[in-house]
N, C-alpha and C positions, 0 to 999 in steps of 0.2 A: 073735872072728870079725868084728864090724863095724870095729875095729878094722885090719885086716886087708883089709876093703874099704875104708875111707877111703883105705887104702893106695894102691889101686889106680888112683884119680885123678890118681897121680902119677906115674906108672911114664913114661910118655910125655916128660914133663916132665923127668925124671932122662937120660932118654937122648938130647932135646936138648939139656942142656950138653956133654955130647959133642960135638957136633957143629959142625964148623967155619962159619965166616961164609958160603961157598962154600955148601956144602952146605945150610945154612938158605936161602940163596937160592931152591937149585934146588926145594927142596920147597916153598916158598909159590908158586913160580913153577907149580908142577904144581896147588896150587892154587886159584891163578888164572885156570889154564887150565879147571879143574875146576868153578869159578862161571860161566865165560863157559857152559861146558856144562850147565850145570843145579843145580851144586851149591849150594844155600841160601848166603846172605851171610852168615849171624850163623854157620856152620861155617866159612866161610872166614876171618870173622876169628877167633872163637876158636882154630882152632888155629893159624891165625898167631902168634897170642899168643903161645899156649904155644910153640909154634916158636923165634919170636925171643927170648920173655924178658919182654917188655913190648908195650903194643899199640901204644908209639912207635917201638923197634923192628921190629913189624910194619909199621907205615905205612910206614917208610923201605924194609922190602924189596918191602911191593907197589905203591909208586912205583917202582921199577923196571920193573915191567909194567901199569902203568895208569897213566896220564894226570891230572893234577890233573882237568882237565874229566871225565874218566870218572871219576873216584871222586866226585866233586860229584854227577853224573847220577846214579850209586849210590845215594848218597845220598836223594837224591830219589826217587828211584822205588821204592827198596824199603820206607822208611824210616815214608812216608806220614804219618800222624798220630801215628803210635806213638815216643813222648816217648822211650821207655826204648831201644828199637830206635836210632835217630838217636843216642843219646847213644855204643851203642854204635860205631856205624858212624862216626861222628865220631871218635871217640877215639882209632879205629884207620886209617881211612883218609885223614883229613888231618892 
């Protein structure tokens, strides 16, 4: 049975290989629409990730809707002190 849940961390991830370059777009683009609205950063970039494949991947699709300067600002301001945070939001966003 646990088994069978470790499973299920990946079900998302199997069915973005599926999924065309286009389409990976359009759902990191929703969101990013979906962070500017309220949605936590460290979910925007995790599932970016998982979306594109890699979180370099991801950075290159949400430079398409954020601005080197707005992902810096991101940065910064969500990031604060927190080592581990920044490290993520770096790896993905620039």
């Amino acid at each position: 049975m646990l088994n069978n849940l470790n499973n299920l961390d990946n079900i998302g991830d199997d069915v973005y290989r599926t999924w065309s370059h286009e389409q990976c777009q359009d759902e990191i683009g929703k969101l990013v629409q979906g962070y500017k609205n309220g949605l936590p950063v460290q979910i925007l970039c995790q599932l970016a990730t998982s979306i594109a494949g890699t979180s370099s991947l991801a950075g290159e699709h949400i430079s398409a809707f954020l601005t080197l300067k707005e992902r810096k600002a991101i940065i910064k301001k969500e990031s604060g002190g927190n080592k581990e945070l920044r490290n993520l939001l770096e790896s993905t966003l620039l």
